[in-house]
PDB file of N, CA, C and O in Angstrom:
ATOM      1  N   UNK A   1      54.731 166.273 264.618  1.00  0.00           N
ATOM      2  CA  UNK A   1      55.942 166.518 265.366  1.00  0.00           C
ATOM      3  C   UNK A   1      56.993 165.515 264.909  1.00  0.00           C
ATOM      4  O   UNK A   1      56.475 164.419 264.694  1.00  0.00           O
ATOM      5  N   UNK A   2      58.350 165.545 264.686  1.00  0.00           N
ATOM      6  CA  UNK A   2      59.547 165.199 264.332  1.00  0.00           C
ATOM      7  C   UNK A   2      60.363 165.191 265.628  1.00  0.00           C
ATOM      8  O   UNK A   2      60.060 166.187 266.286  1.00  0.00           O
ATOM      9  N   UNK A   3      61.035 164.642 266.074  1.00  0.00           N
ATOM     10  CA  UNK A   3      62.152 163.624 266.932  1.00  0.00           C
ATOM     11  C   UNK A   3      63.499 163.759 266.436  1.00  0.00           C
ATOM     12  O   UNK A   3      62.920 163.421 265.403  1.00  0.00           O
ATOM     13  N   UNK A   4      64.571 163.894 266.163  1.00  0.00           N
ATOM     14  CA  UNK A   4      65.477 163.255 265.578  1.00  0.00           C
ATOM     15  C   UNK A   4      66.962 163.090 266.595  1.00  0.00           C
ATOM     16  O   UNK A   4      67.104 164.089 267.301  1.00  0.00           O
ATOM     17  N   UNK A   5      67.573 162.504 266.703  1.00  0.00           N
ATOM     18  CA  UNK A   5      68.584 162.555 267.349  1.00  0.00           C
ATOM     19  C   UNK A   5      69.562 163.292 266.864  1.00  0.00           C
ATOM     20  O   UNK A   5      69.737 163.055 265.669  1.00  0.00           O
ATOM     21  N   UNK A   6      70.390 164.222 267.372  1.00  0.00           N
ATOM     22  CA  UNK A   6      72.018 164.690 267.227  1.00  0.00           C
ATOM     23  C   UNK A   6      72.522 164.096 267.447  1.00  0.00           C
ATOM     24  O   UNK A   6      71.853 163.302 268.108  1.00  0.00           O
ATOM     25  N   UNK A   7      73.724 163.700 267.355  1.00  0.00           N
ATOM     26  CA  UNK A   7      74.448 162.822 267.575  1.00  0.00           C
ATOM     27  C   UNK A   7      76.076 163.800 268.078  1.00  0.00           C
ATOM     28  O   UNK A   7      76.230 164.920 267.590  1.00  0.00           O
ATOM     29  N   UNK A   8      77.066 163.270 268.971  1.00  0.00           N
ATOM     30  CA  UNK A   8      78.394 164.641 269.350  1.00  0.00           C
ATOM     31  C   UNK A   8      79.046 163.371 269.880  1.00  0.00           C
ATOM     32  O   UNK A   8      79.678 163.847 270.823  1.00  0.00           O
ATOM     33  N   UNK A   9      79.313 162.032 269.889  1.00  0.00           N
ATOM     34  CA  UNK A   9      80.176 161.450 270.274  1.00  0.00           C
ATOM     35  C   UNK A   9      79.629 159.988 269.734  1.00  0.00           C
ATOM     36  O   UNK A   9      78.412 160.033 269.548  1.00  0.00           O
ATOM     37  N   UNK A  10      80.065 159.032 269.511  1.00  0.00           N
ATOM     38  CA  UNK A  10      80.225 157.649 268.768  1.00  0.00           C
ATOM     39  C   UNK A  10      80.808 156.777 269.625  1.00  0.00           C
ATOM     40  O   UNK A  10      81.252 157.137 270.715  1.00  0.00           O
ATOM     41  N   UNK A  11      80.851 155.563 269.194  1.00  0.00           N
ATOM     42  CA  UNK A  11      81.640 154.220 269.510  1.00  0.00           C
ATOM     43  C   UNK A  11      81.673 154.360 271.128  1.00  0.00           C
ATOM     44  O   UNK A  11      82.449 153.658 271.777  1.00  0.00           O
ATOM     45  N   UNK A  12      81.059 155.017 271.574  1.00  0.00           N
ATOM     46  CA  UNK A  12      80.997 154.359 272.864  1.00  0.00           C
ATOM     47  C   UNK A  12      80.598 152.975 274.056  1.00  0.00           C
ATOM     48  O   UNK A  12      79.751 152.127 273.773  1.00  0.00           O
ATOM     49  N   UNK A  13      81.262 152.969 275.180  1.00  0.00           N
ATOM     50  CA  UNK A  13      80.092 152.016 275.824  1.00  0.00           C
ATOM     51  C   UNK A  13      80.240 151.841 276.977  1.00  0.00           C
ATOM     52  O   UNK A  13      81.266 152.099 277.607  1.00  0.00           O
ATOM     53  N   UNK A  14      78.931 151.240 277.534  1.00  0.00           N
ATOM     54  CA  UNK A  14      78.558 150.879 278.935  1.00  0.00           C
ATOM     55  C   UNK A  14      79.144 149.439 279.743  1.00  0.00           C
ATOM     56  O   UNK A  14      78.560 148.443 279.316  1.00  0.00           O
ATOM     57  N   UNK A  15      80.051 149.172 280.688  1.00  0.00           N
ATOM     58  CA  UNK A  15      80.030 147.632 281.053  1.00  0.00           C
ATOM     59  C   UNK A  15      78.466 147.321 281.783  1.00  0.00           C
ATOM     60  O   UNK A  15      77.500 147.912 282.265  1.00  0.00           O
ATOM     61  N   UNK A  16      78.968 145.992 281.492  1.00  0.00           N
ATOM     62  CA  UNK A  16      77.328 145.493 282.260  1.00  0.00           C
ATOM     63  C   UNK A  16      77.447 146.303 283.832  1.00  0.00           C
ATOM     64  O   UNK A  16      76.717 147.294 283.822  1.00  0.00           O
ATOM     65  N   UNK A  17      77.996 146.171 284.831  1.00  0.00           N
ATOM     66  CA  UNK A  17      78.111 146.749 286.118  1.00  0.00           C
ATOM     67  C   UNK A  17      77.337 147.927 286.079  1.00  0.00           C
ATOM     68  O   UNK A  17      76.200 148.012 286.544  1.00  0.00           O
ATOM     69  N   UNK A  18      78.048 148.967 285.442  1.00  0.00           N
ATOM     70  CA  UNK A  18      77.702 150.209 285.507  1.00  0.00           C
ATOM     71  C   UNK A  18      76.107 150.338 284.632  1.00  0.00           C
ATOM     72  O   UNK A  18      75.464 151.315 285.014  1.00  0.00           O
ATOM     73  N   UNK A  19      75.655 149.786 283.917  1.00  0.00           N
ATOM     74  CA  UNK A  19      74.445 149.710 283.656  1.00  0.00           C
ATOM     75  C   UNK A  19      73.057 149.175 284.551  1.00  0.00           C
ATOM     76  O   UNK A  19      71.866 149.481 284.603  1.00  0.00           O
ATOM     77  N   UNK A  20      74.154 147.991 285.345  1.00  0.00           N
ATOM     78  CA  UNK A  20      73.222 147.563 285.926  1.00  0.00           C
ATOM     79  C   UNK A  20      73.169 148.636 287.701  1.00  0.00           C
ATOM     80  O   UNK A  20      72.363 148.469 288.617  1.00  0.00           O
ATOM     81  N   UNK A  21      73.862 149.254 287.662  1.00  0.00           N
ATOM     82  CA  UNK A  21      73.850 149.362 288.738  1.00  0.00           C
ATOM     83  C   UNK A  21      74.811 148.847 289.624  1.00  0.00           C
ATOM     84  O   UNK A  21      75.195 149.780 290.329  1.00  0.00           O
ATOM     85  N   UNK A  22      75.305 147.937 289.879  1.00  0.00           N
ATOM     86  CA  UNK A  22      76.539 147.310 290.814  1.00  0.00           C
ATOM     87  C   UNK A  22      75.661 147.275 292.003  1.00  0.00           C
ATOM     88  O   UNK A  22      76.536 146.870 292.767  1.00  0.00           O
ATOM     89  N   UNK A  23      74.724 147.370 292.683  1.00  0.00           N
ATOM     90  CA  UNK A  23      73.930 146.873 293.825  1.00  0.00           C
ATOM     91  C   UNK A  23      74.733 145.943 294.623  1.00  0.00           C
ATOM     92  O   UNK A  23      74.899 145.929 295.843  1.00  0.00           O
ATOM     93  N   UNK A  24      75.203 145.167 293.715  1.00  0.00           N
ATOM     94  CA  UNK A  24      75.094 143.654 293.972  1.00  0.00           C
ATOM     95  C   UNK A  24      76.431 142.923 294.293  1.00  0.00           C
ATOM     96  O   UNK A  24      76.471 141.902 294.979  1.00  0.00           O
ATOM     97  N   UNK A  25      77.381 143.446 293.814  1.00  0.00           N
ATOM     98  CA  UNK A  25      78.641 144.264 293.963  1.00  0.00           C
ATOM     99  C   UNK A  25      79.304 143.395 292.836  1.00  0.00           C
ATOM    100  O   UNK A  25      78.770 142.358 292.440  1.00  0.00           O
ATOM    101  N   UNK A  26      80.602 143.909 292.291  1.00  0.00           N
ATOM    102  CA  UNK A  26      81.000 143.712 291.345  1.00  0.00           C
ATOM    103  C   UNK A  26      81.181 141.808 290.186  1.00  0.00           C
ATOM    104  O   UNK A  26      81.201 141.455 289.007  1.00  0.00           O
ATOM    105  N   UNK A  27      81.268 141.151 291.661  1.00  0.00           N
ATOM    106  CA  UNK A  27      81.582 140.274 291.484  1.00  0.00           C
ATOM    107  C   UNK A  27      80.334 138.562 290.849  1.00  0.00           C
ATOM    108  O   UNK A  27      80.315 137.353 290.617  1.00  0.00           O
ATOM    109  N   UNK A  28      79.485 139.941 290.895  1.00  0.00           N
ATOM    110  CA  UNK A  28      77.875 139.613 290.458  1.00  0.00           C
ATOM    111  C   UNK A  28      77.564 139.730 288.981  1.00  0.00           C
ATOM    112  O   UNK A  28      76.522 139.276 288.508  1.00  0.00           O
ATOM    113  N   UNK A  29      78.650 140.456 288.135  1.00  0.00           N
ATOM    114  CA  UNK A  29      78.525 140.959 286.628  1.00  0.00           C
ATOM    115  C   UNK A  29      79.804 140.467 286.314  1.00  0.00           C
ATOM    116  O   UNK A  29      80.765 140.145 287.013  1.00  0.00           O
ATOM    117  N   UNK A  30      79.528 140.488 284.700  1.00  0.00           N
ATOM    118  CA  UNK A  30      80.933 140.211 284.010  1.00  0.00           C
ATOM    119  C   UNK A  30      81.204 141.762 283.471  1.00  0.00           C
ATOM    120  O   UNK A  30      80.280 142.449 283.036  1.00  0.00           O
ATOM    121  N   UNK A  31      82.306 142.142 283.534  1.00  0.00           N
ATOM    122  CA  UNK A  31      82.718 143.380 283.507  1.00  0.00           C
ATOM    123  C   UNK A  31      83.315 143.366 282.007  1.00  0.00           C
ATOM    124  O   UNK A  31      83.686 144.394 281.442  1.00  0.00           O
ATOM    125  N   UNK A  32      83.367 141.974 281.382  1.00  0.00           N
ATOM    126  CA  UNK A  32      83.739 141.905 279.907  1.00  0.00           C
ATOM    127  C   UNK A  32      82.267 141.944 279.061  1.00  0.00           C
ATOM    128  O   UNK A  32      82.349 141.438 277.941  1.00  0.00           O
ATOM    129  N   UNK A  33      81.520 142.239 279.271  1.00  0.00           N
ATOM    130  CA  UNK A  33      80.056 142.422 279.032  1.00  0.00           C
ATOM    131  C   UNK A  33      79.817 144.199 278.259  1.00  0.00           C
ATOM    132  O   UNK A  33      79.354 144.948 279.119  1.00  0.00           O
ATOM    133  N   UNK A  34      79.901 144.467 277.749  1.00  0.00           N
ATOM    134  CA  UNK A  34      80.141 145.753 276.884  1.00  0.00           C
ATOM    135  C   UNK A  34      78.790 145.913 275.900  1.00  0.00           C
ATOM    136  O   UNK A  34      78.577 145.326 274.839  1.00  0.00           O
ATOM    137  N   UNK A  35      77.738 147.133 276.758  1.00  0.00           N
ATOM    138  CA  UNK A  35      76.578 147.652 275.378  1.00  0.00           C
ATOM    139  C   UNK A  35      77.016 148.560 275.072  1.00  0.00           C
ATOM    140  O   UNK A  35      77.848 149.092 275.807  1.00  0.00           O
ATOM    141  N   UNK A  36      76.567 149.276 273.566  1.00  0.00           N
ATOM    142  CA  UNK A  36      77.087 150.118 273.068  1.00  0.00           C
ATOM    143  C   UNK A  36      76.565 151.079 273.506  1.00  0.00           C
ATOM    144  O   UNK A  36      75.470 150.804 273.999  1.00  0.00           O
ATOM    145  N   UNK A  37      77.012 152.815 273.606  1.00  0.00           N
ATOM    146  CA  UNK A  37      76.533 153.626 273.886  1.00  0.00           C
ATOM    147  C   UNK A  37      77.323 155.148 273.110  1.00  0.00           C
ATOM    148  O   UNK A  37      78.451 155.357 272.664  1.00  0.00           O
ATOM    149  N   UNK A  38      76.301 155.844 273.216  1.00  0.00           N
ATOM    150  CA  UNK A  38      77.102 157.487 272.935  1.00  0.00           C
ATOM    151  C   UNK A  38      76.578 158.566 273.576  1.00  0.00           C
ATOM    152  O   UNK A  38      75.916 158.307 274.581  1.00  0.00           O
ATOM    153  N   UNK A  39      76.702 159.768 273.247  1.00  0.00           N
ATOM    154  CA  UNK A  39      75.698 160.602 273.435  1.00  0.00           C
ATOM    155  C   UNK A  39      74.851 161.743 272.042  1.00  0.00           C
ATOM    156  O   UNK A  39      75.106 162.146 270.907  1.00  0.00           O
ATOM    157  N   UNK A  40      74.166 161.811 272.695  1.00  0.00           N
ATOM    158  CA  UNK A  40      73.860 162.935 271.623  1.00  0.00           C
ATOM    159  C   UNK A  40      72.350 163.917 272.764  1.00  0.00           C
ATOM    160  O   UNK A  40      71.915 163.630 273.878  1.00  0.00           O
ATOM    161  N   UNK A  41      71.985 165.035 271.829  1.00  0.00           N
ATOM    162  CA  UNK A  41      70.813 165.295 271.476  1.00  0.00           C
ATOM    163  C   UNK A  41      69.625 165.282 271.044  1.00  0.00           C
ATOM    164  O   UNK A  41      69.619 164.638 269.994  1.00  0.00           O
ATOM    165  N   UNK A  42      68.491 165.700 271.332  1.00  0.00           N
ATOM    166  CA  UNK A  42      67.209 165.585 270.662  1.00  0.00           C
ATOM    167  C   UNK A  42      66.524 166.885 270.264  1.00  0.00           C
ATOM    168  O   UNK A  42      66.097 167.734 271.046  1.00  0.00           O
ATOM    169  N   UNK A  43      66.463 166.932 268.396  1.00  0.00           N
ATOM    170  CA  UNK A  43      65.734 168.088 267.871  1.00  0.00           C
ATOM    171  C   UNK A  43      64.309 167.561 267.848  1.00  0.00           C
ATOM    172  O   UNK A  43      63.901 166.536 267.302  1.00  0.00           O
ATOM    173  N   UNK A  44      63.579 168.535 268.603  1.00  0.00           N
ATOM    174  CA  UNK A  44      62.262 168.361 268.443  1.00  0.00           C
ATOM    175  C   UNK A  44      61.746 169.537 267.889  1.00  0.00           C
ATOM    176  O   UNK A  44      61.891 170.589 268.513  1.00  0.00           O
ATOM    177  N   UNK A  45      61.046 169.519 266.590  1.00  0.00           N
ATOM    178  CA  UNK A  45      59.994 170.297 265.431  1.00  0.00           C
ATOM    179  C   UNK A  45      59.089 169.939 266.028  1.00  0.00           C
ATOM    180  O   UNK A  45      59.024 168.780 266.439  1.00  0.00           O
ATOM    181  N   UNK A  46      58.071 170.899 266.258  1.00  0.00           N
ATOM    182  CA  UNK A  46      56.492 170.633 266.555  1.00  0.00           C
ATOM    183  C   UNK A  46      55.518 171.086 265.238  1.00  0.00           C
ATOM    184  O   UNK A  46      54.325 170.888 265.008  1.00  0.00           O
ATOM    185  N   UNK A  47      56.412 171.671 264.604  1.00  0.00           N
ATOM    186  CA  UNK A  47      55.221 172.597 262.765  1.00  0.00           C
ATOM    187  C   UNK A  47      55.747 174.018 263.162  1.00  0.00           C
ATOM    188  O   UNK A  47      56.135 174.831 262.323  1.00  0.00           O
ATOM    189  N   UNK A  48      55.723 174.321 264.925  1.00  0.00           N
ATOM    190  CA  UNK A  48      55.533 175.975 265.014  1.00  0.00           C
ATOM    191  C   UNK A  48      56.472 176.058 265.258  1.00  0.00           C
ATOM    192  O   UNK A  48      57.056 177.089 264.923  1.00  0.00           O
ATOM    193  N   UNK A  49      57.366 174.762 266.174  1.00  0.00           N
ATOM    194  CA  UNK A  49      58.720 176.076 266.886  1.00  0.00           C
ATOM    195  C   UNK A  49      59.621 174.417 266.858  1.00  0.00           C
ATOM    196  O   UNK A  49      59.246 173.273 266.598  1.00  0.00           O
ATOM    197  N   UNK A  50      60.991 175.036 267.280  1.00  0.00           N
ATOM    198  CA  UNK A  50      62.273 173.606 266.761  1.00  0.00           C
ATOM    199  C   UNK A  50      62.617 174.001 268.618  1.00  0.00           C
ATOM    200  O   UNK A  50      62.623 175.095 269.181  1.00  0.00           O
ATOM    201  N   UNK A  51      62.884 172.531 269.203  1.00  0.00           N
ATOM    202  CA  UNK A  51      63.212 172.698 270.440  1.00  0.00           C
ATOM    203  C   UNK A  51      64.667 171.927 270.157  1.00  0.00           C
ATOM    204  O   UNK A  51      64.955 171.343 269.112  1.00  0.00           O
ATOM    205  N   UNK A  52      65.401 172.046 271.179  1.00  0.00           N
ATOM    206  CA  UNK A  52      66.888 171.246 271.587  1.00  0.00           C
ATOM    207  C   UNK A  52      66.866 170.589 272.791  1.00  0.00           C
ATOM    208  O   UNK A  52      66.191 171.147 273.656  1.00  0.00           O
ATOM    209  N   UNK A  53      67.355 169.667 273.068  1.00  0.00           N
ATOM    210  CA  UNK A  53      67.347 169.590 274.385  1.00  0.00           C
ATOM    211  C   UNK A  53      68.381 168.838 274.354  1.00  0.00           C
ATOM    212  O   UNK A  53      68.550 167.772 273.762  1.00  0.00           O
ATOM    213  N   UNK A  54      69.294 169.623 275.226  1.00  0.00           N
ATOM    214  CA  UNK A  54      70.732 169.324 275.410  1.00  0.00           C
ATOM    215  C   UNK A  54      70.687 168.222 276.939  1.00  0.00           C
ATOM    216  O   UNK A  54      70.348 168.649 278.043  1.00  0.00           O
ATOM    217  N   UNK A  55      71.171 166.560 276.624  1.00  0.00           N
ATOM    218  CA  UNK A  55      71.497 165.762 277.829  1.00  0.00           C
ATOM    219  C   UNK A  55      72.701 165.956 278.404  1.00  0.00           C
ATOM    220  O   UNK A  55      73.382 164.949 278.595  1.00  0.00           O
ATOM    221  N   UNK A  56      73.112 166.968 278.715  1.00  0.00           N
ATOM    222  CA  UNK A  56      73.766 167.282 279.884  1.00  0.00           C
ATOM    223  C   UNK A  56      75.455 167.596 280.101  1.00  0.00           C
ATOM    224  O   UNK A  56      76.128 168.154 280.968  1.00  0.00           O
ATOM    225  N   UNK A  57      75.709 166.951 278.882  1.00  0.00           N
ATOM    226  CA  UNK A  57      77.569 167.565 278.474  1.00  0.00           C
ATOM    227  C   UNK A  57      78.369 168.569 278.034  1.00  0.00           C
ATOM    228  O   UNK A  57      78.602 168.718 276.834  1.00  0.00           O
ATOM    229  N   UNK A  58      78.834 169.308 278.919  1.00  0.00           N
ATOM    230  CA  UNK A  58      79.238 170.578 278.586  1.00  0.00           C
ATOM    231  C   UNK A  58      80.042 170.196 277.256  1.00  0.00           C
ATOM    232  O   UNK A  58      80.768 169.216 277.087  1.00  0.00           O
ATOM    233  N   UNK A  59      79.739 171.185 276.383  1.00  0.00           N
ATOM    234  CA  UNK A  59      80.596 171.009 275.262  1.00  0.00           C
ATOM    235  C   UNK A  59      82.246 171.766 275.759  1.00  0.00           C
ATOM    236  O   UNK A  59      82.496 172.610 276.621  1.00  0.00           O
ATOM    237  N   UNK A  60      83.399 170.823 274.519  1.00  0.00           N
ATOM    238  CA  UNK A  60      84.227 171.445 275.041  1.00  0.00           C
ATOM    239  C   UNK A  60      84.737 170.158 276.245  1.00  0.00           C
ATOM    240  O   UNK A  60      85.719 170.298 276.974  1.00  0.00           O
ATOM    241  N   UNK A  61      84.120 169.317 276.245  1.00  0.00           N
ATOM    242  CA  UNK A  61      84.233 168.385 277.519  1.00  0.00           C
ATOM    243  C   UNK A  61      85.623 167.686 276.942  1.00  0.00           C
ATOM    244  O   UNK A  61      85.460 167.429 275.749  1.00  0.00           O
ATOM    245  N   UNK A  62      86.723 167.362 277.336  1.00  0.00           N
ATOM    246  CA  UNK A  62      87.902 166.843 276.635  1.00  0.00           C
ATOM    247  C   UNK A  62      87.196 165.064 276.440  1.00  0.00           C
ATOM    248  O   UNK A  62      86.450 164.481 277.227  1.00  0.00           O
ATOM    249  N   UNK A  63      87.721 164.593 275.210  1.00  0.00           N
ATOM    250  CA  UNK A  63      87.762 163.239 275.308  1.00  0.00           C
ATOM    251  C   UNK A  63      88.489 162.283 276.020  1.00  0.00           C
ATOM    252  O   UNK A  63      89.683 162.400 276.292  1.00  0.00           O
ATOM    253  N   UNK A  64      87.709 161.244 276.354  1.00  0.00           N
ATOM    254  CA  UNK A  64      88.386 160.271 277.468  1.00  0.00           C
ATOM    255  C   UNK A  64      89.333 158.974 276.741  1.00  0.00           C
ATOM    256  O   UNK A  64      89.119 158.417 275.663  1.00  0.00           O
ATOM    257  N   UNK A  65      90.017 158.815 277.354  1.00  0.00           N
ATOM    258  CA  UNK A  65      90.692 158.042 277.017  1.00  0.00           C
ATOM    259  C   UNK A  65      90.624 156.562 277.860  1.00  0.00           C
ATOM    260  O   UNK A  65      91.452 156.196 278.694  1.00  0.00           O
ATOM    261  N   UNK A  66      89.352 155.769 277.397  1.00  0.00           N
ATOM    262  CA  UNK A  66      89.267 154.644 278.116  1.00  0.00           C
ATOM    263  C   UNK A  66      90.305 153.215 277.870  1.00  0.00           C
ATOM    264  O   UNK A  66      90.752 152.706 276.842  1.00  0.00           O
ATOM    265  N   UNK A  67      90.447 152.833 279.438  1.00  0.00           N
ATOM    266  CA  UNK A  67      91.539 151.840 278.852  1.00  0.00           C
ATOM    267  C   UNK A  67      90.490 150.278 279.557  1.00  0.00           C
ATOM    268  O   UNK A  67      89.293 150.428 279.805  1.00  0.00           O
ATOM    269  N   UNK A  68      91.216 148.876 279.783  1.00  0.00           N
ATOM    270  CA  UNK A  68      90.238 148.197 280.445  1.00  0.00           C
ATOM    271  C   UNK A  68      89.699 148.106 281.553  1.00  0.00           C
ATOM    272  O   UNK A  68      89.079 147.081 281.839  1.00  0.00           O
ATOM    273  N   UNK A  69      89.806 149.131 282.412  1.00  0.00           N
ATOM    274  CA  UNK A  69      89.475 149.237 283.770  1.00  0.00           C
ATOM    275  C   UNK A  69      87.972 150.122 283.799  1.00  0.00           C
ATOM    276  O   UNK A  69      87.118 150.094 284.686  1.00  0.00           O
ATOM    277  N   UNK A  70      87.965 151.035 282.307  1.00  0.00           N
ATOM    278  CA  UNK A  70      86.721 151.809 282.671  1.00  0.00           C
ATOM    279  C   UNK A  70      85.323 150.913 282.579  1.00  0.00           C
ATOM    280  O   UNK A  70      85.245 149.791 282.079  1.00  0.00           O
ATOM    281  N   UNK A  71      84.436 151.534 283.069  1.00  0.00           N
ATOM    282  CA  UNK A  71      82.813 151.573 283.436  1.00  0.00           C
ATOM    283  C   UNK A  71      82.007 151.868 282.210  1.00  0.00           C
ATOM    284  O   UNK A  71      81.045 151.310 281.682  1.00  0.00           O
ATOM    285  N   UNK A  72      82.838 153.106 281.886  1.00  0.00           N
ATOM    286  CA  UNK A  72      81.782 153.458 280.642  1.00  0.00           C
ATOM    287  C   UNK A  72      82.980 154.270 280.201  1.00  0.00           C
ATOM    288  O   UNK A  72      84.082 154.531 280.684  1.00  0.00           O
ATOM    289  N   UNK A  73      82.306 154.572 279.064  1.00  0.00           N
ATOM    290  CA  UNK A  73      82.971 155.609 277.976  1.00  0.00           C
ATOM    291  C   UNK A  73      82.015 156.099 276.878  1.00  0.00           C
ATOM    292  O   UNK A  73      81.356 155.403 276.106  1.00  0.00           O
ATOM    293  N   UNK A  74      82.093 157.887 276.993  1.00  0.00           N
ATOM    294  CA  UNK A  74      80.892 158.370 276.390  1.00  0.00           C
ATOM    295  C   UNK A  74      81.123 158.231 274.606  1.00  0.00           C
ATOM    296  O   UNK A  74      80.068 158.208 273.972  1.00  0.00           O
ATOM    297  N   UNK A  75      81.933 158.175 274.097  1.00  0.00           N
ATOM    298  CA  UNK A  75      83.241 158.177 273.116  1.00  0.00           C
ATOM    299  C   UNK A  75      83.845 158.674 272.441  1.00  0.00           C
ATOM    300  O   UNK A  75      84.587 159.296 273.200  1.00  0.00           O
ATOM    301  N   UNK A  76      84.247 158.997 271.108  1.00  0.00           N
ATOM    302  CA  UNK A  76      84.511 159.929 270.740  1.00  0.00           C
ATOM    303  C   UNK A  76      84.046 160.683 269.485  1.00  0.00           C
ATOM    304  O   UNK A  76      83.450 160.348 268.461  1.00  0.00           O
ATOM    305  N   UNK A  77      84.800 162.400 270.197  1.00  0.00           N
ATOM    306  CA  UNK A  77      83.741 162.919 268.999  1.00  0.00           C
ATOM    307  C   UNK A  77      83.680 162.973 267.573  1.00  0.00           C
ATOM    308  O   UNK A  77      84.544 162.530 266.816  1.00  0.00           O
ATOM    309  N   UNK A  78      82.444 163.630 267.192  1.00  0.00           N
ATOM    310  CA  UNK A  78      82.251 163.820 266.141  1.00  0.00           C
ATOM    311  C   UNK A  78      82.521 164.849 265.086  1.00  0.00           C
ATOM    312  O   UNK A  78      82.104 164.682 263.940  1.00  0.00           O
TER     313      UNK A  78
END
């Protein structure tokens, strides 16, 4: 079996807050704290049959335009 990622958006990212959760409330994280993130897909080949499995973004989704106030940003496409 084969794995591979798709890939439909780049250069994205997560602040620490929104990764962590914010539980704790904001003032508990540094919000200048930035992991990288994107999105994509996963093609899975088994030998017999090719699966997709789409995480959850309607395509067609407009790109965001993050400025320094956002949480996250999925980024942009590809």
């Amino acid at each position: 079996m084969e794995i591979k990622a798709v890939k439909f958006r780049k250069e994205g990212f997560y602040t620490q807050p929104f990764v962590m959760g914010g539980e704790e409330g904001p003032d508990k994280f540094d919000r200048n704290i930035r992991y990288r993130g994107s999105l994509q897909n996963y093609l899975i080949d088994t030998g017999s049959e090719v699966i997709i499995v789409d995480t959850g973004l309607p395509a067609g989704t407009p790109e965001e335009a993050p400025d320094e106030n956002s949480l996250a940003f999925t980024g942009k496409d590809i």
